[in-house]
Structures are given as structure tokens and as C-alpha cells.
Backbone atoms as SQL, in Angstrom:
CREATE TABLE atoms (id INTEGER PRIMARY KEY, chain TEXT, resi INTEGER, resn TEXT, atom TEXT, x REAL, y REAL, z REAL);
INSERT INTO atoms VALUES
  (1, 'A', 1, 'UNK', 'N', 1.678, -10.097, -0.434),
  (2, 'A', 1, 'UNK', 'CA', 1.535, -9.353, -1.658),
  (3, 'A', 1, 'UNK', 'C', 1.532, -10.335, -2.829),
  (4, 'A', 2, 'UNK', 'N', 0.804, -10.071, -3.973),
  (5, 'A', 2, 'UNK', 'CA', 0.855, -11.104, -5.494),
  (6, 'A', 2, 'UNK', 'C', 0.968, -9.549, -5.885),
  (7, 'A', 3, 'UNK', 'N', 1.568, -10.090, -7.437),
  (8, 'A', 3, 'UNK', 'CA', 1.638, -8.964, -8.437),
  (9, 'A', 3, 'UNK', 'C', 1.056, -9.801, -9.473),
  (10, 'A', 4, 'UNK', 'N', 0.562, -8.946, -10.392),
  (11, 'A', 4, 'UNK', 'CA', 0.238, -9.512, -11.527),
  (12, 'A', 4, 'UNK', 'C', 0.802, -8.933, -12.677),
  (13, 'A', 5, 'UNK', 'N', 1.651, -9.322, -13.328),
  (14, 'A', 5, 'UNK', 'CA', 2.348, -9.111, -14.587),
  (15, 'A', 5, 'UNK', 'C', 2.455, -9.626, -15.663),
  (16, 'A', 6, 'UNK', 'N', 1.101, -9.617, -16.611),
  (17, 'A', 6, 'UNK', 'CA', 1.309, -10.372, -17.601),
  (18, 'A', 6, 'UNK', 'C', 1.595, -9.497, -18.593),
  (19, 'A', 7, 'UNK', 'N', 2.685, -9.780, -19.142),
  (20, 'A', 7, 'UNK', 'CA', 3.804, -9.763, -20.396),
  (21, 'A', 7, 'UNK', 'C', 3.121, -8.531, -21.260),
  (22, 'A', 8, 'UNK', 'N', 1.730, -9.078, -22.015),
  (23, 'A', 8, 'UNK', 'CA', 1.478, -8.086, -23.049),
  (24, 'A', 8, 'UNK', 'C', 0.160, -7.757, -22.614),
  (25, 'A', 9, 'UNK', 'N', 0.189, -7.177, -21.145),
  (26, 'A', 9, 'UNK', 'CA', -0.948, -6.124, -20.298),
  (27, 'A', 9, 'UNK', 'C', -0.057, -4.654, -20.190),
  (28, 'A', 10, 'UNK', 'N', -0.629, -3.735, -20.334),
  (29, 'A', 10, 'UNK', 'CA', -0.197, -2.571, -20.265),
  (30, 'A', 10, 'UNK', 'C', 0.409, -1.819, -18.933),
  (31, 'A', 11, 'UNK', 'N', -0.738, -2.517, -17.789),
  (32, 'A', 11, 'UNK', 'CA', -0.806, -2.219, -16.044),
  (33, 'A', 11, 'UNK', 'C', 0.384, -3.621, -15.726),
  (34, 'A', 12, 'UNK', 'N', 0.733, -3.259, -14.527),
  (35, 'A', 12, 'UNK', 'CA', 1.223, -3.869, -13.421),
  (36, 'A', 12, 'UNK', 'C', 0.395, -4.282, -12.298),
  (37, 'A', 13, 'UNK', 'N', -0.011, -4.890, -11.551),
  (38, 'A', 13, 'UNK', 'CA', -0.570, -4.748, -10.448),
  (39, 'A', 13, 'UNK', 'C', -0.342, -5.455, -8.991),
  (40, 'A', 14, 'UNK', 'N', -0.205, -4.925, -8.221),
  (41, 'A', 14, 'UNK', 'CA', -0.205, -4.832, -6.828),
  (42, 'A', 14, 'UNK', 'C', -1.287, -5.455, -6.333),
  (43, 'A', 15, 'UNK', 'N', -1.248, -6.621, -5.404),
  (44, 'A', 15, 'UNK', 'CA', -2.640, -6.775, -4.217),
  (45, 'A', 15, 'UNK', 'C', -1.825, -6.967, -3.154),
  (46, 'A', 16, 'UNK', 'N', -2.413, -6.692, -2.086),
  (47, 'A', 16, 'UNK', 'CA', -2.295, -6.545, -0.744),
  (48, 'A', 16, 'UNK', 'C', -3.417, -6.995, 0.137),
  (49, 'A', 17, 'UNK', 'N', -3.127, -7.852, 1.176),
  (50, 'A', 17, 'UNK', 'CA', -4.522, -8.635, 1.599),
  (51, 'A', 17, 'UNK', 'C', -4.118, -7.021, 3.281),
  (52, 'A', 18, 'UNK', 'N', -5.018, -6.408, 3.734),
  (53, 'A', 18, 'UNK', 'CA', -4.459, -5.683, 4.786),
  (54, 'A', 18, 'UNK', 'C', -6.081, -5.731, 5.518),
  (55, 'A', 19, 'UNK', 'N', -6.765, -7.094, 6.004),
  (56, 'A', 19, 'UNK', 'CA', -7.873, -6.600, 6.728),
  (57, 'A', 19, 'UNK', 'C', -8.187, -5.777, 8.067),
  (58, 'A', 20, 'UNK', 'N', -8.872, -5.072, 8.212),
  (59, 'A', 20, 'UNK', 'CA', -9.369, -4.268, 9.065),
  (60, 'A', 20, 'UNK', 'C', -8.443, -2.955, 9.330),
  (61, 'A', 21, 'UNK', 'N', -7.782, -2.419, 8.081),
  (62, 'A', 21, 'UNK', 'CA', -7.173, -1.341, 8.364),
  (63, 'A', 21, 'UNK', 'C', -8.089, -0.266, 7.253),
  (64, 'A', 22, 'UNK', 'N', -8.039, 0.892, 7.923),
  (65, 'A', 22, 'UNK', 'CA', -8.797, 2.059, 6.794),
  (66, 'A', 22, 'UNK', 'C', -7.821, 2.527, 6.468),
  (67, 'A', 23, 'UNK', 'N', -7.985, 3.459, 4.739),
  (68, 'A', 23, 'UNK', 'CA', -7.234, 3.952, 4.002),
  (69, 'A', 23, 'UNK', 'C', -6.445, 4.898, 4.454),
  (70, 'A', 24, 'UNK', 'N', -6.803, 5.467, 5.804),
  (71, 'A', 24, 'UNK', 'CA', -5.914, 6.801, 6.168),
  (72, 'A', 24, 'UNK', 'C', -5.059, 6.041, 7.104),
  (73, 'A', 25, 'UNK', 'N', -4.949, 4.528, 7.546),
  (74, 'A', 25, 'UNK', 'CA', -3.586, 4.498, 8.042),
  (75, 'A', 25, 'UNK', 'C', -2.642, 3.624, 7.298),
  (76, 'A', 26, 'UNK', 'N', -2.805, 3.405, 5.755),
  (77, 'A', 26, 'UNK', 'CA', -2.352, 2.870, 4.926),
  (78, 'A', 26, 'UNK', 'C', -1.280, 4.047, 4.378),
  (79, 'A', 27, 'UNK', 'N', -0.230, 3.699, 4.120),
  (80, 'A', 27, 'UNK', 'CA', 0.845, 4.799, 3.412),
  (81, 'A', 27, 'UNK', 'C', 1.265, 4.316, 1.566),
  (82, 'A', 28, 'UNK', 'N', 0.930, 4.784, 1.143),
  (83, 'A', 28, 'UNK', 'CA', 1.442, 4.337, -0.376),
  (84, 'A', 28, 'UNK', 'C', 2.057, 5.617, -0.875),
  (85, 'A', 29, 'UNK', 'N', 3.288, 5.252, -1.316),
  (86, 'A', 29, 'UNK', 'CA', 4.532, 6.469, -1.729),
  (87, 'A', 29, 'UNK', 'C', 5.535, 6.565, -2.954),
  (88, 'A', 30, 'UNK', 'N', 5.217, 7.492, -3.372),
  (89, 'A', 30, 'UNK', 'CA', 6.133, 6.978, -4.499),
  (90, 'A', 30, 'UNK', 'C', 7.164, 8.088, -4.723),
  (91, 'A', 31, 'UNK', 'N', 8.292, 7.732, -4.812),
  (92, 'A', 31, 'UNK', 'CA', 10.049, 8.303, -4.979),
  (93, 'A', 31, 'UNK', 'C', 10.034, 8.542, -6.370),
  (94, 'A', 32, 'UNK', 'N', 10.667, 9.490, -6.829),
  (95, 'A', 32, 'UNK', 'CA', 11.383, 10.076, -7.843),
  (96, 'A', 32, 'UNK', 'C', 12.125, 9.305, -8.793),
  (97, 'A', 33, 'UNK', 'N', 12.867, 8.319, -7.944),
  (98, 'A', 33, 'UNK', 'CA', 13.838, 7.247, -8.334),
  (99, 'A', 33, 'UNK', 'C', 12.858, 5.897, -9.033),
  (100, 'A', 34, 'UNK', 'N', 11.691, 6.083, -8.585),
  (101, 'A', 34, 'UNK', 'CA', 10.820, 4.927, -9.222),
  (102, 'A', 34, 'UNK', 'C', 10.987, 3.665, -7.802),
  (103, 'A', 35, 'UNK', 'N', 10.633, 4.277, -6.624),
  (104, 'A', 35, 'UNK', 'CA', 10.433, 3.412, -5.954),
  (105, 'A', 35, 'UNK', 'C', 8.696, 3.556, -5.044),
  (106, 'A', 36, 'UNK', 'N', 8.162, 2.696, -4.826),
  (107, 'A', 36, 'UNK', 'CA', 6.350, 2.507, -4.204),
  (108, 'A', 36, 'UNK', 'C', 6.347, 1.527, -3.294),
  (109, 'A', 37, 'UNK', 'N', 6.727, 2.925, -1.887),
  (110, 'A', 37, 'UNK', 'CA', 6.134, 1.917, -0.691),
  (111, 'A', 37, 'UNK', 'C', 5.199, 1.864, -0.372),
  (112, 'A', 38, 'UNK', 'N', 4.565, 0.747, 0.570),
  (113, 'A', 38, 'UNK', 'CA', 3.204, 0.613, 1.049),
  (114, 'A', 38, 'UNK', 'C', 3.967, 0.593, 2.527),
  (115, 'A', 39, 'UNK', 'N', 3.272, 1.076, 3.492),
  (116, 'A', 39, 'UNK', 'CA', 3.217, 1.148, 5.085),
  (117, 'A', 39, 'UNK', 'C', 2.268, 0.935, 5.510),
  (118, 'A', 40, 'UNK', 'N', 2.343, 0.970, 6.771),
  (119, 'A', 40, 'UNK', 'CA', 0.742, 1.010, 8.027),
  (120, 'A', 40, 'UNK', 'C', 1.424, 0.340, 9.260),
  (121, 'A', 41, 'UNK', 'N', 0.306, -0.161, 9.929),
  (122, 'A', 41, 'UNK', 'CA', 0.401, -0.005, 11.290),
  (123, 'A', 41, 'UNK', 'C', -1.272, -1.077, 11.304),
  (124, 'A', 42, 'UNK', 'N', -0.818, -1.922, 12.085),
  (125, 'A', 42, 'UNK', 'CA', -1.695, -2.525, 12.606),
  (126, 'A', 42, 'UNK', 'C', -1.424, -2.687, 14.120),
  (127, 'A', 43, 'UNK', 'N', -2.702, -1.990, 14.828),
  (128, 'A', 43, 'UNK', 'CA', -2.943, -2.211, 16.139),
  (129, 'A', 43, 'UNK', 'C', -3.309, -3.159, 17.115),
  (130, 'A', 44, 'UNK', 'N', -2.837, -3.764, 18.151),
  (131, 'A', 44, 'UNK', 'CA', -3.534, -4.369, 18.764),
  (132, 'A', 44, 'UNK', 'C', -4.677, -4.233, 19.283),
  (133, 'A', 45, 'UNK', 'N', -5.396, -4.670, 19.596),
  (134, 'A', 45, 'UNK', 'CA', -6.615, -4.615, 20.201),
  (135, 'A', 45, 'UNK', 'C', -6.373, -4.625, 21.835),
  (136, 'A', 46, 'UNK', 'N', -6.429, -3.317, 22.498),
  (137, 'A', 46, 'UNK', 'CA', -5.901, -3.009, 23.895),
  (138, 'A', 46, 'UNK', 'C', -6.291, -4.130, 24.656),
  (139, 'A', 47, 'UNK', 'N', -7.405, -5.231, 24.754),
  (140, 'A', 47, 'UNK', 'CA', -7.945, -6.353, 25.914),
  (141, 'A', 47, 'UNK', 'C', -6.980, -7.229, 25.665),
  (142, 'A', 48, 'UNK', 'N', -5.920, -7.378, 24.055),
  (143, 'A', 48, 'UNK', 'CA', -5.374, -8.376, 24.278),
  (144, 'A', 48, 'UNK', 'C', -4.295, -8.195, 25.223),
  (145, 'A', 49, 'UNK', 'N', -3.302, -7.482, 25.348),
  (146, 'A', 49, 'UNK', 'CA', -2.353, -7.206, 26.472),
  (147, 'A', 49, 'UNK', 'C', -2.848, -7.129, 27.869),
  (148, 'A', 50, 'UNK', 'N', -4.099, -7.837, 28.397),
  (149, 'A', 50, 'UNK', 'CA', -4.927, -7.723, 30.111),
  (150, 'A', 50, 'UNK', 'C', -3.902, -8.641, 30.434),
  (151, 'A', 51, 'UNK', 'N', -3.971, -8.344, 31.853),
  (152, 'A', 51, 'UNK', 'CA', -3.231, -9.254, 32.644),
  (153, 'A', 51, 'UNK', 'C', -4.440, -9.177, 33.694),
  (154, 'A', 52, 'UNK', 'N', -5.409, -8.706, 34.039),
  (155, 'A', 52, 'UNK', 'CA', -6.693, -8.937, 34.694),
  (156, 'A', 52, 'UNK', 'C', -7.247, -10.392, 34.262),
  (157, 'A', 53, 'UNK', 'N', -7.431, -11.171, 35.393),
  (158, 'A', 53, 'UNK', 'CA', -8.194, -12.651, 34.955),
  (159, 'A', 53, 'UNK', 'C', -9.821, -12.443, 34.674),
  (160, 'A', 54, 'UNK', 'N', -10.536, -11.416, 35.171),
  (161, 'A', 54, 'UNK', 'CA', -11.453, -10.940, 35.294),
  (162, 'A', 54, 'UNK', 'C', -12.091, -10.618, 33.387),
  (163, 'A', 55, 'UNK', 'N', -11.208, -10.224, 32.515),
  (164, 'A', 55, 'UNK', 'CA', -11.512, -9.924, 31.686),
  (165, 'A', 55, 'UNK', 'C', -10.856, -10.743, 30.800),
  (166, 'A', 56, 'UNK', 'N', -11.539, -10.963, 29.130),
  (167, 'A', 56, 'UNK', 'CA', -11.413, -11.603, 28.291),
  (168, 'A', 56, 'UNK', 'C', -10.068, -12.429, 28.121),
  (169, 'A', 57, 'UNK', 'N', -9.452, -13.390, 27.656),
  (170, 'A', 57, 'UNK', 'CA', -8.385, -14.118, 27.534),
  (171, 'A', 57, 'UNK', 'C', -8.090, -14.496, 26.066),
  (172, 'A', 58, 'UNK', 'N', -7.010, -14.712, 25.718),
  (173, 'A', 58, 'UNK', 'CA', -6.502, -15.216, 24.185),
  (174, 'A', 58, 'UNK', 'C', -6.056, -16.035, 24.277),
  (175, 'A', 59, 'UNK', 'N', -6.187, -17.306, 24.619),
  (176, 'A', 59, 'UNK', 'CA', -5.183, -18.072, 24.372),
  (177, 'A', 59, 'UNK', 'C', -4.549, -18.500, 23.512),
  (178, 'A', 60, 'UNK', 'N', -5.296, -18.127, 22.149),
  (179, 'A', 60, 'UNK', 'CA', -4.623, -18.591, 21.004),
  (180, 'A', 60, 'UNK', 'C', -4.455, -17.097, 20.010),
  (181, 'A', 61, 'UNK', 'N', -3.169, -16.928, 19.453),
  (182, 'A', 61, 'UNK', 'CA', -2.594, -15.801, 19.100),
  (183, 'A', 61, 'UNK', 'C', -2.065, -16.067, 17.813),
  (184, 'A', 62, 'UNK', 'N', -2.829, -15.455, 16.766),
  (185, 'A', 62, 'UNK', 'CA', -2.378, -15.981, 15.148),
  (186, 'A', 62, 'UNK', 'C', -2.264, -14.360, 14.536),
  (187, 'A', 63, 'UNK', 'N', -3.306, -13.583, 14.633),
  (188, 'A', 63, 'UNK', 'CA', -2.859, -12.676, 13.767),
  (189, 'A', 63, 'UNK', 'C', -2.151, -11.674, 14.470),
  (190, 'A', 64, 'UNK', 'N', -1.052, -10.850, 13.207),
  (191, 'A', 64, 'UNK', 'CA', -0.004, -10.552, 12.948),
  (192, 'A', 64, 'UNK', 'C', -0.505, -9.026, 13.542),
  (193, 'A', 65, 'UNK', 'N', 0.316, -8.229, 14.284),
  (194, 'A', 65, 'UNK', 'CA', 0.045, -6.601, 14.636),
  (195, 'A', 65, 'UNK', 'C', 1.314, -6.446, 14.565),
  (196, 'A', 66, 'UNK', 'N', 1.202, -4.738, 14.373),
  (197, 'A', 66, 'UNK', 'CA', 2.821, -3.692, 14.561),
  (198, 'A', 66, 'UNK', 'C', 3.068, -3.552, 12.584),
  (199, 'A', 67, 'UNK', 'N', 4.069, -2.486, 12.621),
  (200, 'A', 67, 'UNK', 'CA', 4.235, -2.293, 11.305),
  (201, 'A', 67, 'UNK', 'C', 4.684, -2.576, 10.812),
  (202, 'A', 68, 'UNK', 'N', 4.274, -2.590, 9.004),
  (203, 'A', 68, 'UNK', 'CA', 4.350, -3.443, 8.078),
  (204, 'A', 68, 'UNK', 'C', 4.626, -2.406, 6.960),
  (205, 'A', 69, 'UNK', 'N', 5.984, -2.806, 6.041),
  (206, 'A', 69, 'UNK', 'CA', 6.466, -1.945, 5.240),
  (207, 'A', 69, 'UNK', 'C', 6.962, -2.551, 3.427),
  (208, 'A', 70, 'UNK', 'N', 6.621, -2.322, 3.164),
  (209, 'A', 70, 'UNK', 'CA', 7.040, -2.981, 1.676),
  (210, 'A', 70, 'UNK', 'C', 7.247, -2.119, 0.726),
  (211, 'A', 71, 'UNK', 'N', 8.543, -2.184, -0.497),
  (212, 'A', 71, 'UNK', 'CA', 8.522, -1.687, -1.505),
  (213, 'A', 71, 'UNK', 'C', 9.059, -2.211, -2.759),
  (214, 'A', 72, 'UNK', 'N', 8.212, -1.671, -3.673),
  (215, 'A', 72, 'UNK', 'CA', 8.385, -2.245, -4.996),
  (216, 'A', 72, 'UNK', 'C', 9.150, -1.293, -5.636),
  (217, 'A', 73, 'UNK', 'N', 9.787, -1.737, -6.713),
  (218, 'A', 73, 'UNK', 'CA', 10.392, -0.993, -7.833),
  (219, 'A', 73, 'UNK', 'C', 9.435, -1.163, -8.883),
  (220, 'A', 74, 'UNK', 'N', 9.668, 0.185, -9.058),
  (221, 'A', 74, 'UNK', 'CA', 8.515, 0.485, -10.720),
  (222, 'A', 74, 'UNK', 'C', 9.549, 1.175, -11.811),
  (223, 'A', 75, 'UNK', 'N', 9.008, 1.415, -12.755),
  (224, 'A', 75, 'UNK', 'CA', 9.226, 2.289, -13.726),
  (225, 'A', 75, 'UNK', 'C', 9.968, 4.089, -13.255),
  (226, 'A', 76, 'UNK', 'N', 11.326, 4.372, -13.216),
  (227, 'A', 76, 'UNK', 'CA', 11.646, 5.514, -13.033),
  (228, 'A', 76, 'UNK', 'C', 11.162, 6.041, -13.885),
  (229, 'A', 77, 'UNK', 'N', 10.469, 7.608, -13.396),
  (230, 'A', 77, 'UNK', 'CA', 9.968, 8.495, -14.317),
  (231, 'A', 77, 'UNK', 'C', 8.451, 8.824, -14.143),
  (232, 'A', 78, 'UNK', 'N', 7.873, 7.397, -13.125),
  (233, 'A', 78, 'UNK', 'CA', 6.448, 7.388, -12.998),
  (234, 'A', 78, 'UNK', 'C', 6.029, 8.682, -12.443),
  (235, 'A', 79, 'UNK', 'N', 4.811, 9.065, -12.100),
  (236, 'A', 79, 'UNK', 'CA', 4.508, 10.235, -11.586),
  (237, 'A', 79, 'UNK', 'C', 2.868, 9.623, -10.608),
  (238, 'A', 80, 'UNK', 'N', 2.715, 10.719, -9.766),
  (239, 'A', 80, 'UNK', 'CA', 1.618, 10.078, -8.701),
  (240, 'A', 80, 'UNK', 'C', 0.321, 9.791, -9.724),
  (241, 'A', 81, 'UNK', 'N', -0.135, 10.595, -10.545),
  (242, 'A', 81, 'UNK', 'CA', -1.289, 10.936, -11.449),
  (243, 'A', 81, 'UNK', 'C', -0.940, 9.228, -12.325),
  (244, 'A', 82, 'UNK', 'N', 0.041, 8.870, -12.641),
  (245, 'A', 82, 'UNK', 'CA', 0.053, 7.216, -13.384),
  (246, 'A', 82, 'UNK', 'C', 0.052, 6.000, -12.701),
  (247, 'A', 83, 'UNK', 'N', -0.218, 6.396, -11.197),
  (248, 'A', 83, 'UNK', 'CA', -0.466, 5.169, -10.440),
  (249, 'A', 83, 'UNK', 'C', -1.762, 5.050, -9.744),
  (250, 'A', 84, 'UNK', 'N', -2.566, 4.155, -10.023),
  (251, 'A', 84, 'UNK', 'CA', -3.994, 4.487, -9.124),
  (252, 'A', 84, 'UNK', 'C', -4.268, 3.305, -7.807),
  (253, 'A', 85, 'UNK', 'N', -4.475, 3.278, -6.938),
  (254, 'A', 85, 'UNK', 'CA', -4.543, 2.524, -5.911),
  (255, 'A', 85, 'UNK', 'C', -6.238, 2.603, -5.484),
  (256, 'A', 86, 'UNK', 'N', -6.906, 1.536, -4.340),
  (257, 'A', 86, 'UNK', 'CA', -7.930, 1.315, -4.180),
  (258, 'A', 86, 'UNK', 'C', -7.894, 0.638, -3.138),
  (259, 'A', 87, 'UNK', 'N', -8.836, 0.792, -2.137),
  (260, 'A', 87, 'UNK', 'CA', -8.807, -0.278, -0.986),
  (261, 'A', 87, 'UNK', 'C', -10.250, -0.822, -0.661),
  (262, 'A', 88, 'UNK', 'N', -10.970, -1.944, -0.985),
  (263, 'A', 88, 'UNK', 'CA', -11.991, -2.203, -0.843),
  (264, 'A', 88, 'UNK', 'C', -12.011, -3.620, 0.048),
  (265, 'A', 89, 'UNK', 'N', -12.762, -3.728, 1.025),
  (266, 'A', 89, 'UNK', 'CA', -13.228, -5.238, 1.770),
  (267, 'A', 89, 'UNK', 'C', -11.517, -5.750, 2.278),
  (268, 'A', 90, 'UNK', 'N', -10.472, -4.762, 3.060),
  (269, 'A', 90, 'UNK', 'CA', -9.214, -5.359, 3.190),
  (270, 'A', 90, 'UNK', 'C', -8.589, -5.607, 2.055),
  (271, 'A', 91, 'UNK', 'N', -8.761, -5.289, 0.802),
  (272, 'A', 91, 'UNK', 'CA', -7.681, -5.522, -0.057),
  (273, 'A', 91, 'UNK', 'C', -7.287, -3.523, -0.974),
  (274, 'A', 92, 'UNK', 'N', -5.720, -4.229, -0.842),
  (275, 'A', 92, 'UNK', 'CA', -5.086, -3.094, -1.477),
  (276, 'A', 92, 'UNK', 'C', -4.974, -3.806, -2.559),
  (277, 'A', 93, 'UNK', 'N', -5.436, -2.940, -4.195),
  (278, 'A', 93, 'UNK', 'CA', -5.218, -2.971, -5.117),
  (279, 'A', 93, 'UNK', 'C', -4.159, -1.723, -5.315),
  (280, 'A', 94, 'UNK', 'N', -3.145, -1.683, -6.351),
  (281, 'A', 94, 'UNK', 'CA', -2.206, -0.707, -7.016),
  (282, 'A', 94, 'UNK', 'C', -1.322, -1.006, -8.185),
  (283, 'A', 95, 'UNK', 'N', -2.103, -0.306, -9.227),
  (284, 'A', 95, 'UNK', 'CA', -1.755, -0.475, -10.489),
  (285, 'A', 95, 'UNK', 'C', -0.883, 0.815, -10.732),
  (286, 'A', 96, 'UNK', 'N', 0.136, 0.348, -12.323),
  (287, 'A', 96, 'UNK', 'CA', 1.053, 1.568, -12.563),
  (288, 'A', 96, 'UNK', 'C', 1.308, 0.690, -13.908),
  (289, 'A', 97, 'UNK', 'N', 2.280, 1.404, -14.401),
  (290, 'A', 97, 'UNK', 'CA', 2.183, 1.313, -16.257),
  (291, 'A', 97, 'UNK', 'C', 3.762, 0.743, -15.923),
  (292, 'A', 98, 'UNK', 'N', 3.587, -0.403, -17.488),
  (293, 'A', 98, 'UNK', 'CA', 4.761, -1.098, -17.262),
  (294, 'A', 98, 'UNK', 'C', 6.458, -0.305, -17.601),
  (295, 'A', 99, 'UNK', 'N', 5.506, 0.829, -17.949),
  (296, 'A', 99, 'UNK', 'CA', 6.329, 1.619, -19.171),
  (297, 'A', 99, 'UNK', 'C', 6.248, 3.101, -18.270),
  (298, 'A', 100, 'UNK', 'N', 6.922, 3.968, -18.152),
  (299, 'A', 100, 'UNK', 'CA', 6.647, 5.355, -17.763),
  (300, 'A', 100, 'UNK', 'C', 6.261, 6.465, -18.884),
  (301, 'A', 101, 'UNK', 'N', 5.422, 7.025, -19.127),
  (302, 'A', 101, 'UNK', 'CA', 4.884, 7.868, -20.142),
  (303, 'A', 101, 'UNK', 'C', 6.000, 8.694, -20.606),
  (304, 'A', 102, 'UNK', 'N', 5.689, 9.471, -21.344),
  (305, 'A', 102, 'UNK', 'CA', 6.867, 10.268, -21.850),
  (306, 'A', 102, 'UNK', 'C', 6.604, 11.201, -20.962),
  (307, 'A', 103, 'UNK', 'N', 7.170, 12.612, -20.533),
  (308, 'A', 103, 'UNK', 'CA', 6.961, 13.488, -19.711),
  (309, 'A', 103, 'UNK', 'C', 5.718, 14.457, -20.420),
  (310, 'A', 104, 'UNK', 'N', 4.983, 15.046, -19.457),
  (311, 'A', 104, 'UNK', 'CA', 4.210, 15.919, -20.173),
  (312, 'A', 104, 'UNK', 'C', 4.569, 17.626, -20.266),
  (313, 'A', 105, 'UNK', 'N', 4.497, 18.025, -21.505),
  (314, 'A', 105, 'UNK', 'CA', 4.737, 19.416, -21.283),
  (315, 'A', 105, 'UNK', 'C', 4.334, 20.690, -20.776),
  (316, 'A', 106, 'UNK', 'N', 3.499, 19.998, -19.853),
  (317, 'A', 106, 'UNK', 'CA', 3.162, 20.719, -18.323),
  (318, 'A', 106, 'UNK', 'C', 3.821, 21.376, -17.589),
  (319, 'A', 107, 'UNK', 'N', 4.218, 22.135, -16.660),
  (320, 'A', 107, 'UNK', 'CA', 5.626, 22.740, -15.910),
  (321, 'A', 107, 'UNK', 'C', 5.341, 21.782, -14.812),
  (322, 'A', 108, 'UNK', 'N', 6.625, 21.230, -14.645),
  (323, 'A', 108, 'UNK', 'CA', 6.936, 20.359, -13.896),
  (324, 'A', 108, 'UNK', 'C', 6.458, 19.437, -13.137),
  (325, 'A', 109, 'UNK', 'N', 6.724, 17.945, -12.633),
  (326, 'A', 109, 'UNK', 'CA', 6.221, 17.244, -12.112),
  (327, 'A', 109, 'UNK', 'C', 5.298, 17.465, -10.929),
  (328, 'A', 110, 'UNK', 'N', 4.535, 16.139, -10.401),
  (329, 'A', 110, 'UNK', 'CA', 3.973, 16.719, -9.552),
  (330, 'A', 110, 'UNK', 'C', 4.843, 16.885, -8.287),
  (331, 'A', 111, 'UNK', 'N', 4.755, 17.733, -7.260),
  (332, 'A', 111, 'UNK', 'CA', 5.414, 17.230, -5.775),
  (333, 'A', 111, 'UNK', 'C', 5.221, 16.681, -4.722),
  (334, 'A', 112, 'UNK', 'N', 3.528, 16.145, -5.137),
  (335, 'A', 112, 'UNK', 'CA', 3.039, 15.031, -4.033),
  (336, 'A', 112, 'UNK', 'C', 3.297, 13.481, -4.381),
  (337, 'A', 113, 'UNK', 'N', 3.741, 13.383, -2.844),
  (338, 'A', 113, 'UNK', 'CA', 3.970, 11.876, -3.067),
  (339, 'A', 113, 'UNK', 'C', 3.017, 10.804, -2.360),
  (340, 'A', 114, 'UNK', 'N', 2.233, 10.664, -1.626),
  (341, 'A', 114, 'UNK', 'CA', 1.138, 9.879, -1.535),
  (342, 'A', 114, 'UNK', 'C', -0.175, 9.763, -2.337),
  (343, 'A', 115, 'UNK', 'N', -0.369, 8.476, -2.902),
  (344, 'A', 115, 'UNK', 'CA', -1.470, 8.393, -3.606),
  (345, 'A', 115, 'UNK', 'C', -2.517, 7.331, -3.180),
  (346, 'A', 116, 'UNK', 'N', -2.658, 6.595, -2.065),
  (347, 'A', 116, 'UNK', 'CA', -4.076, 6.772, -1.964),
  (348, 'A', 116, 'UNK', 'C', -5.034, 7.419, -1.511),
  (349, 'A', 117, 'UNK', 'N', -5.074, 8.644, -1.301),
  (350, 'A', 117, 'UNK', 'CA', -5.854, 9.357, -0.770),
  (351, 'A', 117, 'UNK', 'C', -6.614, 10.424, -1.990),
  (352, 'A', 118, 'UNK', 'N', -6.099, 10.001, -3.202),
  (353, 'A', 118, 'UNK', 'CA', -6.243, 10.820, -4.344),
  (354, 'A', 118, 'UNK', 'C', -8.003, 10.150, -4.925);
């Protein structure tokens, strides 16, 4: 993960390098308390676990599988609608305000908590 936080930018931002995963097994969440996890699950690729000599071999084993969980602290008060996320070419982008808006006089917050799928 890098963040980018410069001082007198309005956004925060989040990158995430996550290649070859699609957006629906990516989890991005955000708590009440002002907390934004990211989850997922990276799979192995079933040929690598063969024990058949007959079929393909690895001998060399670098990238990383199984799940992967991270969370940031943001701004208490944020709401799903002030955070926007993006996943293009393996990278997670996720921006949010350095500041939490004032509340809106809307009836009540939202009650969904995943936002990339928005």
C-alpha cells in the first residue's frame, strides 16, 4: 500500500498494487468509527499444488496467495457516498476527504457499508 497525503490536498489517497484479482473479490469497508478495510483472497492456481510428475512443475515460487487484510483509519464521521474507490489494470485506488463533511440534513446516514461496488 502507498498513501498519498499531501498537507494542503483536500483527498487522501489509497493505492493498492492487487494484480489479477476482480472487483467482486476485493472487500472495501467502512465502520462508523472511521475505520476502511480492504480484504480479498487470492487464489492459487489449482496445477500449482500437483503432485503428478506428468503435469506442469514450479519450481520457483514468488508470488504471494491466501488472504490479505488491511485497515486504515480515516476521518470519523465519513460516510460511504465520501469515499470513492476504483480498480483498474490491478491497482486499487481509494480516496476520502481529509476532513469529514458536516452531516447532511438528510434522515440519517447511509447503512451500507461496502463501497466498491458503488
Amino acid at each position: 500500500m502507498e498513501i498519498c497525503d499531501e498537507p494542503d490536498a483536500q483527498l487522501v489517497t489509497a493505492i493498492f498494487e492487487l494484480p489479477g484479482l476482480r472487483k467482486e473479490e476485493i472487500g472495501v469497508h467502512l465502520t462508523r468509527e472511521g475505520r476502511l478495510t480492504i480484504s480479498g483472497e487470492r487464489r492459487a492456481p489449482p496445477l500449482l499444488n500437483n503432485a503428478d510428475p506428468s503435469l506442469p512443475r514450479y519450481p520457483v515460487r514468488e508470488l504471494k496467495y491466501g488472504r490479505f487484510e488491511r485497515t486504515i483509519d480515516v476521518p470519523p464521521g465519513l460516510e460511504v457516498k465520501d469515499i470513492t474507490a476504483s480498480l483498474s489494470e490491478g491497482m486499487l485506488s481509494i480516496s476520502w476527504p481529509r476532513v469529514a463533511p458536516p452531516p447532511a440534513q438528510a434522515p440519517g446516514p447511509s447503512t451500507r457499508t461496502h463501497i466498491l461496488d458503488t
